[in-house]
VEXZAZA-376175 format. One line per field, with one value per residue (C-alpha): x, y negated, z negated. Coordinates in nm, 4 decimals. Layout:
# residues N
c1 c(X,...)
c2 c(Y,...)
c3 c(Z,...)
***
This chain:
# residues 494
c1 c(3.9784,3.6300,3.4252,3.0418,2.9008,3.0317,3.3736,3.4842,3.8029,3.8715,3.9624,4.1149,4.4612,4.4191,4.2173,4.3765,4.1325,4.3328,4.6341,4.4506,4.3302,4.6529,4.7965,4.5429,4.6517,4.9940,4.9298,4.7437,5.0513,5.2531,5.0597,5.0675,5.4375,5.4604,5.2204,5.3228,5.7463,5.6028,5.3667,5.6844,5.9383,5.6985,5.7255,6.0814,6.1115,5.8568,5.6915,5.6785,6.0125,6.1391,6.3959,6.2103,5.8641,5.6010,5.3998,5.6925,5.6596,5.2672,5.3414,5.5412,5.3660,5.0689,5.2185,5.1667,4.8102,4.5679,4.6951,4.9863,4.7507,4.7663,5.1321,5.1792,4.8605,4.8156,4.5850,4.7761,4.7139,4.3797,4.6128,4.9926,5.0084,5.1839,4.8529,4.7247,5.0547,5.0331,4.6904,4.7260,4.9798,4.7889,4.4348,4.6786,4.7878,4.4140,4.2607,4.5606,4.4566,4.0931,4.2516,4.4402,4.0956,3.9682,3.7124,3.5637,3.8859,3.8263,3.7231,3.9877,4.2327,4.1595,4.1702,4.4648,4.6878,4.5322,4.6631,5.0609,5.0531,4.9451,5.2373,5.4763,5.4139,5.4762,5.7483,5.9832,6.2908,6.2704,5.9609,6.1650,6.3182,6.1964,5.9620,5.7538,5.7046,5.6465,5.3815,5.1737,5.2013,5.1121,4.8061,4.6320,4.6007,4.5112,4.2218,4.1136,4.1705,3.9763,3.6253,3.3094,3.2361,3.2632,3.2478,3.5925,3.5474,3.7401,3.7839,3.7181,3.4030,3.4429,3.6555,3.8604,3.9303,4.1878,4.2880,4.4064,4.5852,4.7462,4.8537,5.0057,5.2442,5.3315,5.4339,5.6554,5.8177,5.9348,6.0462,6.2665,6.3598,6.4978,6.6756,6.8917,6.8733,7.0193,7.2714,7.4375,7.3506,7.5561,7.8286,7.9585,8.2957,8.1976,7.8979,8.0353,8.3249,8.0662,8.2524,7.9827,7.8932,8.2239,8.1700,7.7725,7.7460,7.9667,7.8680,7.4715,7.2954,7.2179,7.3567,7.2636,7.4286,7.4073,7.5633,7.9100,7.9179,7.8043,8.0936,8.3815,8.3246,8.5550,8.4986,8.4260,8.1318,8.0470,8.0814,7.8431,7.5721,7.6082,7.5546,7.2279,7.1004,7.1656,6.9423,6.6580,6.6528,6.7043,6.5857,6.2755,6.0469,6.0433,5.8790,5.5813,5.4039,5.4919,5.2379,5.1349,5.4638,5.6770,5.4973,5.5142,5.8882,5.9410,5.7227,5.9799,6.2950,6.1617,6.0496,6.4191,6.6099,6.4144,6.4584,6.7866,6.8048,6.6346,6.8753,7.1720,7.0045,6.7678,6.5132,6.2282,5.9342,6.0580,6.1059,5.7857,5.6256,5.8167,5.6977,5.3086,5.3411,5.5239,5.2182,4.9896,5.1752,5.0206,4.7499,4.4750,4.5800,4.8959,4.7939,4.5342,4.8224,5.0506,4.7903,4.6801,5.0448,4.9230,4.6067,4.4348,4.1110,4.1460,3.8592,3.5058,3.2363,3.1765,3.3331,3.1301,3.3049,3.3969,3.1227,3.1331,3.1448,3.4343,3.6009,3.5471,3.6795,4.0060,4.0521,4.0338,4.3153,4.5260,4.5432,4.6447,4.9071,5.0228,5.0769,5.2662,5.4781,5.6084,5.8666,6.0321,6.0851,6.2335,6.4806,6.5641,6.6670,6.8410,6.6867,6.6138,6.3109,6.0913,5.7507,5.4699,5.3068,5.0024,5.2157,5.4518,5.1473,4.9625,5.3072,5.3237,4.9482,4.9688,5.3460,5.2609,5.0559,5.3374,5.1122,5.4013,5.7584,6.1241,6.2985,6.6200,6.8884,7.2511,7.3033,7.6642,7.8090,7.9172,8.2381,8.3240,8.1406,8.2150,8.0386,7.9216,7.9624,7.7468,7.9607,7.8776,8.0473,7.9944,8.4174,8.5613,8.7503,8.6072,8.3554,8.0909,7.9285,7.5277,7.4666,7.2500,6.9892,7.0708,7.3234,7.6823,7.8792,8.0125,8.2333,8.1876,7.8008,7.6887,7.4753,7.1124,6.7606,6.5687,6.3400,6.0443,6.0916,6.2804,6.4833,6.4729,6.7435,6.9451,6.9007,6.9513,7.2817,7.3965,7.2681,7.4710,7.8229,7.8212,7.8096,7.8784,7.7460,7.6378,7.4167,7.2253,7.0934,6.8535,7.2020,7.2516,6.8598,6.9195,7.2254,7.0427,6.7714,7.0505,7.1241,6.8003,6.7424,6.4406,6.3114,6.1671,6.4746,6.6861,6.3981,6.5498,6.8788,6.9957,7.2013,7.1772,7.5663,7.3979,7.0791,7.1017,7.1067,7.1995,7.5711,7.7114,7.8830,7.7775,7.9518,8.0135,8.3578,8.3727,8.5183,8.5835,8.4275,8.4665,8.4287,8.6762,8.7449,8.6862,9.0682,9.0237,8.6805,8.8621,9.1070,8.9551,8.5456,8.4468,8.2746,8.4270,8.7192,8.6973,8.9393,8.8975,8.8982,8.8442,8.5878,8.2156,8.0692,8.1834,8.0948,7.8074,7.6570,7.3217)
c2 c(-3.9997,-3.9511,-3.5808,-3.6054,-3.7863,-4.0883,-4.1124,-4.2651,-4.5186,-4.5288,-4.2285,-4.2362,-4.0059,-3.8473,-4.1824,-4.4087,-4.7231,-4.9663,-4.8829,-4.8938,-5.2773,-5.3215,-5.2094,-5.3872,-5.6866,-5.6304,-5.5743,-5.9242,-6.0833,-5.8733,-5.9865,-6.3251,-6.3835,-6.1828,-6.3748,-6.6968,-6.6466,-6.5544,-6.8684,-7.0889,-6.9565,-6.7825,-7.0409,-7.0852,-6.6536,-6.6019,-6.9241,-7.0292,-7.2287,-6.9678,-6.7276,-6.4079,-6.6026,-6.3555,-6.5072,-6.3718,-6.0058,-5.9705,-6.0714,-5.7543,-5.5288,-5.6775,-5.5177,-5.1689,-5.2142,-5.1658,-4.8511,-5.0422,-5.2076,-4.8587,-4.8642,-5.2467,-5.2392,-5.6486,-5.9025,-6.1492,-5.9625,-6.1831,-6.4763,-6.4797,-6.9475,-7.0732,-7.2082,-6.8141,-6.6970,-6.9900,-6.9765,-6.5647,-6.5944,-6.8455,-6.6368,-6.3600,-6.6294,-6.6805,-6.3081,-6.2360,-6.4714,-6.3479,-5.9840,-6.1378,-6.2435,-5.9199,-6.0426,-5.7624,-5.5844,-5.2990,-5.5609,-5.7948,-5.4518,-5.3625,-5.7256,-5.7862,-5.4641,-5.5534,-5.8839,-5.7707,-5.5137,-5.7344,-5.9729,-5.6499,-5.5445,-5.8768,-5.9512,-5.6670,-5.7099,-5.9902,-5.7827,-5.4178,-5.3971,-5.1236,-5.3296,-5.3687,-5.0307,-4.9559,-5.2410,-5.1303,-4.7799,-4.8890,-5.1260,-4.8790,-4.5878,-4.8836,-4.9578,-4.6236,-4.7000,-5.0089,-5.0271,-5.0415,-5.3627,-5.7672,-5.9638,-5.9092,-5.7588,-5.7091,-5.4210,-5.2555,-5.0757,-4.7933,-4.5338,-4.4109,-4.1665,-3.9257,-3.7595,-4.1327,-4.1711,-3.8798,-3.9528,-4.2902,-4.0765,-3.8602,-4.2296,-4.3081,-3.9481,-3.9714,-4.3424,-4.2593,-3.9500,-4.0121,-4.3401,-4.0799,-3.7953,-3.9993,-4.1581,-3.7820,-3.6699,-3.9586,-3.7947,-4.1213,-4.0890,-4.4170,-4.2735,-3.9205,-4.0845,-4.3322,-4.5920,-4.7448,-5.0509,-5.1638,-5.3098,-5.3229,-5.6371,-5.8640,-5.7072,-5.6685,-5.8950,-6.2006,-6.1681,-6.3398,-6.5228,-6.2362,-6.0137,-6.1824,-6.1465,-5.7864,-5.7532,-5.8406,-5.5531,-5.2541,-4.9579,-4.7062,-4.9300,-4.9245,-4.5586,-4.5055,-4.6998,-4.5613,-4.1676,-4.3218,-4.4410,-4.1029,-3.9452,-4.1544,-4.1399,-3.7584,-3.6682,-3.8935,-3.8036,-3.4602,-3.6088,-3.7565,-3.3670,-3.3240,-3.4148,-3.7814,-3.8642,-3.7227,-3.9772,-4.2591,-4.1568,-4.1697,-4.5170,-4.6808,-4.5747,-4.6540,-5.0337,-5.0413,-4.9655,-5.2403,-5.4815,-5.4186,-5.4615,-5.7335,-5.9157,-5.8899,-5.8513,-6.0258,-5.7439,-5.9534,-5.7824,-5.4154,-5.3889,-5.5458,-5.2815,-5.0109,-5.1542,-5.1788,-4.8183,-4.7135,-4.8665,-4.6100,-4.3403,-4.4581,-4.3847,-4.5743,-4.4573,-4.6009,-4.9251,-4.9987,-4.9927,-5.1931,-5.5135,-5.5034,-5.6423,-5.9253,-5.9683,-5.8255,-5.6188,-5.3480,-5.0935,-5.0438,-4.7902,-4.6521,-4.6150,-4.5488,-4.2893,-4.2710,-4.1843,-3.8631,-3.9441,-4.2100,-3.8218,-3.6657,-3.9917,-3.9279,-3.5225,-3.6849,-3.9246,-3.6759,-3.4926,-3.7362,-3.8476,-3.5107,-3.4096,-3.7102,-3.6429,-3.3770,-3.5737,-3.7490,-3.4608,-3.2595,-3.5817,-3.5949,-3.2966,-3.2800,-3.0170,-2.9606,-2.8513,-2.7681,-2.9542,-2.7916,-3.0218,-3.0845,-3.1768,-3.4040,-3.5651,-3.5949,-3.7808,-3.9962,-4.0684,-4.2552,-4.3705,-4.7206,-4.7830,-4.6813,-4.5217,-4.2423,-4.3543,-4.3140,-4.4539,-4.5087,-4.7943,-4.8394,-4.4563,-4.5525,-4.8243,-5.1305,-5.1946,-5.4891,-5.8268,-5.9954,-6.3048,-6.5547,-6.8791,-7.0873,-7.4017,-7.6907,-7.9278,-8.1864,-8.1467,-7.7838,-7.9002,-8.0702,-7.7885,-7.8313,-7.5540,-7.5007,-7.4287,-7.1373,-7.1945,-6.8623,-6.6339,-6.7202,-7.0173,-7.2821,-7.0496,-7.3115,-7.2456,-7.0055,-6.7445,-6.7795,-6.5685,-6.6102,-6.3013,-6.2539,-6.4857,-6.3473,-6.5723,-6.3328,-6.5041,-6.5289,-6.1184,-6.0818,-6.2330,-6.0288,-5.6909,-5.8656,-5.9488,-5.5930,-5.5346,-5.6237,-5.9835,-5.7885,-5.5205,-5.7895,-5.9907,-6.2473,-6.3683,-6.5364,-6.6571,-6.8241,-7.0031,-7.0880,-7.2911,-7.4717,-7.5724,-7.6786,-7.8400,-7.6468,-7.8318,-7.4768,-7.3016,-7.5927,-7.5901,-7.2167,-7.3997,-7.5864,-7.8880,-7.9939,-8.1738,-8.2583,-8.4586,-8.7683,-8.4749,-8.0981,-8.0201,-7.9195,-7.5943,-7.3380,-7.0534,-6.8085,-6.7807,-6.4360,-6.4659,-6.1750,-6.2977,-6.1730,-6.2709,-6.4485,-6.2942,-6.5344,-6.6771,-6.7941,-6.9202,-7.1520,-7.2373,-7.3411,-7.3698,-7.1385,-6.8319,-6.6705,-6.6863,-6.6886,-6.5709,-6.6101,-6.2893,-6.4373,-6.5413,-6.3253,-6.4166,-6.6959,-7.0512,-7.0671,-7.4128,-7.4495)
c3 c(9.0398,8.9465,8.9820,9.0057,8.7430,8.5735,8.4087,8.0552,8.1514,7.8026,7.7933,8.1156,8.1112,8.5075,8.6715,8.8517,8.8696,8.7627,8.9134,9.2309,9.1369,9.0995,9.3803,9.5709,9.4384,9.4976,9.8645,9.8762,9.7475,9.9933,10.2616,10.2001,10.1688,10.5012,10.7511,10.5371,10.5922,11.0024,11.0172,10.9233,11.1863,11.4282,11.7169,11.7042,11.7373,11.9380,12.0861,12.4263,12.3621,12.1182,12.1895,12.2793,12.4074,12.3275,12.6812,12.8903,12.7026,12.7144,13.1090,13.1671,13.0132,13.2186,13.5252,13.3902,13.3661,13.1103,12.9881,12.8208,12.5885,12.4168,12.4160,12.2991,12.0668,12.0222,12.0475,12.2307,12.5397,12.5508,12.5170,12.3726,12.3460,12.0400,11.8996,11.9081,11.7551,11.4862,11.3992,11.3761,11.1023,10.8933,10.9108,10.7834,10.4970,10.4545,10.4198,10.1944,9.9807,9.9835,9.9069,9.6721,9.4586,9.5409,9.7923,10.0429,10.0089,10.2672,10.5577,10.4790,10.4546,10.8511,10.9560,10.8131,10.9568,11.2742,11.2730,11.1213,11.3886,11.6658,11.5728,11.4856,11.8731,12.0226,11.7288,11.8767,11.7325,11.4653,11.3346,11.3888,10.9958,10.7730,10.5797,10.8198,10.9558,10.5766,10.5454,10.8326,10.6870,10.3260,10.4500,10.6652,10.3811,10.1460,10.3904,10.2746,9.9259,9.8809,9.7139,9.8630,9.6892,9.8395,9.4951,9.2516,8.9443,8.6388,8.4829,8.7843,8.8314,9.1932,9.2001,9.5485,9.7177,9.5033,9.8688,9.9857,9.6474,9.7087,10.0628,9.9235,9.6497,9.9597,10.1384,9.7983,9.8001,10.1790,10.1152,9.8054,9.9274,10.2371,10.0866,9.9402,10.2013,10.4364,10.2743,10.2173,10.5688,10.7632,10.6522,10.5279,10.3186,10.1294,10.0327,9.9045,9.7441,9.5164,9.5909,9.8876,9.6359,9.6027,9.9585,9.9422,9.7785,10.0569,10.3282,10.3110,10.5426,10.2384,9.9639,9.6196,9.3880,9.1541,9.4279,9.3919,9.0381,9.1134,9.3494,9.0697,8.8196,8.8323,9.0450,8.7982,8.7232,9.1081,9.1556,8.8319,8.9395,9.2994,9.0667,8.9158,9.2542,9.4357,9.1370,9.1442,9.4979,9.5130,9.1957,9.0717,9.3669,9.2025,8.9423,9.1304,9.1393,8.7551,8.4989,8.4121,8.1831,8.4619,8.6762,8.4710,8.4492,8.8113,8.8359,8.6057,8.7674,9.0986,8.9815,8.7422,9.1007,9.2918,9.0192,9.0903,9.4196,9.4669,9.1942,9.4118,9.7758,9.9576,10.1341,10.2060,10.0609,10.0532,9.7127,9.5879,9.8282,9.7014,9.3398,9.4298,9.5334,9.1744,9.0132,9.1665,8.9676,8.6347,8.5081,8.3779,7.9888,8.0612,8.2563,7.9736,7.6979,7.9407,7.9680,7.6255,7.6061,7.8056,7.5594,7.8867,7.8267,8.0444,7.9004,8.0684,7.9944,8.3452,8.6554,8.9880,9.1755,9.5350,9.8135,9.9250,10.2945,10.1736,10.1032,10.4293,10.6179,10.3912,10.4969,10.8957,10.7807,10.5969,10.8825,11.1232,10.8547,10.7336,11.1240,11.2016,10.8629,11.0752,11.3179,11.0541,10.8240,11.0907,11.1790,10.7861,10.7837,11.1606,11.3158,11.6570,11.7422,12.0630,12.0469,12.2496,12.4906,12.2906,11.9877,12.1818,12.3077,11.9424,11.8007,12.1313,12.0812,11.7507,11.7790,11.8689,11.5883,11.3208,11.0773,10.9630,10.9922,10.8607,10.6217,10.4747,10.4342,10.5027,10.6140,10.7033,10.4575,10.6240,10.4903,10.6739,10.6916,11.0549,11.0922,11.3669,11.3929,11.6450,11.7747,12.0360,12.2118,12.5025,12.6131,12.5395,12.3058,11.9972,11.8665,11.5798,11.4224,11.4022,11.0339,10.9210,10.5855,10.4764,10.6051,10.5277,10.6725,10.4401,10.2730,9.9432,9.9298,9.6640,9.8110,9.7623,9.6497,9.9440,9.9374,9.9911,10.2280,10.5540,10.7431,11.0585,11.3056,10.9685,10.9443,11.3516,11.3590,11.1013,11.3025,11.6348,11.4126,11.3907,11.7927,12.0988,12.2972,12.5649,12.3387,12.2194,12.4883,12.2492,12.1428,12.5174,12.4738,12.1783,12.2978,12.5946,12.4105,12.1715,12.5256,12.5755,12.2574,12.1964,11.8767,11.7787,11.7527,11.5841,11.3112,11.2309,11.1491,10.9127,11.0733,11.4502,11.4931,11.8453,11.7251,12.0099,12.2809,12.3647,12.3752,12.7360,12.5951,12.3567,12.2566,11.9005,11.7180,11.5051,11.1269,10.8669,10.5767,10.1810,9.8630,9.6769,9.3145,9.0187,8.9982,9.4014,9.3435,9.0088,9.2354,9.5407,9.4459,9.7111,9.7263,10.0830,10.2202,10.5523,10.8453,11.2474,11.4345,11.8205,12.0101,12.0240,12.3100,12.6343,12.6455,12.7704,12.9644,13.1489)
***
């Protein structure tokens, strides 16, 4: 970043200014689609007539005592109500917005990872997904990374701190890295054969509609494009301790793969985070040329640099993160180690607050797509099935882009098709408010068949769902074919 003195951005090959503006950005957008797609489905997860009521969780860990407000970091211990819970997510929607503009970044920065990790402790489950591990990561190094400054300004005019930027490739490395690392670990014969995106597309959580065009081209096509992810995700993180072309080269085959991805998958906002932490390996020399194409003037004669005591803060955080780097390296890699006390206690210490974590997606391809389908009925024997807005059902509906928006029942029924009823004990919860006719679950769903009153019996019917190829989807306009396996779970009645 910038040495002692002042530093020329014009001729800025080795500064990273405006990526960091960038990135900044980024992260305001980030955060606003995440507390926004919460504040729209929070009470219905989470609320006191939700399905996992955050009131009954804060009043268990209650009986532990104070010392579990380390463990379950949150402030809903002061109060967990709906209003709380509501009114959380939409000050997140605010202060994202005011990062967004660039206002007091570095106050809005801890206030709003305070606030996601608050609602990530008391989310549990709906809130456990690897994007949001990798948000809380991301936002508190970018707390570090964030100018001194309260009005916007454009270009920008403060420098950070070059230790945080580093720390943030070091985040990107382990991401990528261990995408890849663990695909080849799991042992997975899909994987090692290439031939894992041949099922990929049908059988991901929410598909797009560009996913089952995806899914009709041949396999040699498949098994090629599964070769070029395994080397950017093995190979390209190499690049990120190369020289500057090397890491522009590595920037655009990370942001090429998440374009990808998010074309025929819906991943929330993992791959726009992935993206806002390419854009910190360019430089400003290469950031300039890129919004000149925008008729953007990106060039200013001086650039403040970064306190000095905004350095020593970062050496105290690179330690913490470097030393908790250690766990998940040694898990990568699946190696068994002995901890000494003092270490077991430093990675038990900051565990609750997920600042280091692991990553990596689909180890072990699912190659099958079960499916559940939620039915009612007030007899036994004439059942009507509970529609879902995103995950598949109507096996005529075209599969939709959802992302960044996360439907997160949509995504947890998916996880339980792929288990057991009694592993997944939020299942019997949620059936248990359809019972209830707990307006805050039904607004989750699409269509209510029971809109006059609750139905007397519950209960879920398991399908094997796939794509149809392009001659059945001519001949009979749908996109799935569909085909019972049993029941999932037992009727259920209150």
């Amino acid at each position: 970043m910038a040495g002692a003195g002042l530093t020329i951005l014009t001729a800025a090959s080795g500064t990273h200014v405006l990526s960091v503006w960038l990135f900044l950005r980024l992260m305001g957008l980030i955060y606003l689609t995440a507390f926004l797609s919460l504040a729209l489905q929070i009470k219905g997860l989470i609320g006191s007539g939700g399905i996992l009521p955050a009131t009954e969780f804060i009043t268990r860990r209650k009986r532990f005592g104070m010392g579990s407000f380390h463990r379950d970091p949150t402030i809903f211990w002061l109060n967990s109500s709906d209003s709380l819970l509501v009114a959380t997510s939409w000050i997140g929607v605010a202060l994202s917005v005011l990062l967004l503009i660039g206002f007091a970044p570095l106050p809005v920065l801890i206030l709003l990872w305070a606030l996601y990790l608050s609602l990530f402790t008391v989310g549990r489950i709906f809130l456990g997904y690897q994007w949001d591990v990798l948000l809380l990561e991301t936002g508190f190094l970018a707390i570090f990374l964030a100018p001194l400054e309260l009005s916007p300004h454009f270009p920008p005019r403060m420098g950070s701190s070059p230790i945080i930027l580093w720390l943030l490739w070091w985040l990107l490395f382990r991401l990528m890295f261990s995408s890849g690392m663990v695909k080849l670990n799991s042992g997975d014969r899909v994987w090692r054969k290439l031939t894992a995106l041949c099922v990929h597309y049908e059988t991901q959580p929410l598909p797009t509609p560009m996913a089952w065009h995806a899914h009709q081209l041949p396999v040699r096509f498949h098994q090629f494009c599964t070769a070029v992810m395994f080397a950017i995700e093995l190979g390209a993180p190499f690049l990120i301790i190369g020289p500057q072309w090397a890491r522009n080269l590595a920037a655009a085959l990370f942001i090429f793969l998440m374009i990808l991805i998010e074309l025929t998958g819906n991943y929330a906002f993992f791959n726009l985070l992935a993206v806002a932490l390419s854009v910190l390996l360019l430089d400003d020399k290469t950031l300039a040329h890129i919004f000149r194409w925008f008729s953007i003037e990106a060039t200013r004669p001086v650039v403040i640099p970064c306190p000095a005591f905004m350095n020593s803060i970062a050496v105290l955080v690179t330690v913490v993160i470097l030393g908790l780097s250690v766990l998940p390296a040694v898990r990568l890699f699946q190696t068994q180690v002995s901890w000494p006390r003092w270490l077991e206690s430093f990675f038990e210490y900051f565990e609750p607050f997920r600042l280091v974590n692991s990553y990596g997606l689909f180890s072990v391809m699912t190659v099958e797509r079960p499916e559940i389908i939620v039915e009612g009925s007030d007899d036994a024997n004439s059942w009507h099935a509970y529609e879902f807005k995103w995950k598949p059902g109507d096996v005529k509906r075209l599969p939709r882009f959802v992302a960044p928006h996360q439907p997160r029942l949509d995504w947890q029924m998916w996880f339980a098709a792929l288990g057991y009823y009694h592993n997944h004990p939020w299942v019997r919860s949620f059936l248990i408010r359809l019972l209830e006719g707990s307006p805050q679950v039904l607004s989750l769903l699409k269509t209510n068949p029971f809109p006059n009153k609750p139905p007397r019996y519950v209960r879920c019917v398991l399908y094997d769902f796939r794509f149809t190829n392009r001659k059945e989807c001519r001949e009979t306009k749908a996109y799935w074919k569909a085909e019972c396996r049993g029941v999932y779970c037992p009727i259920l009645e209150l």
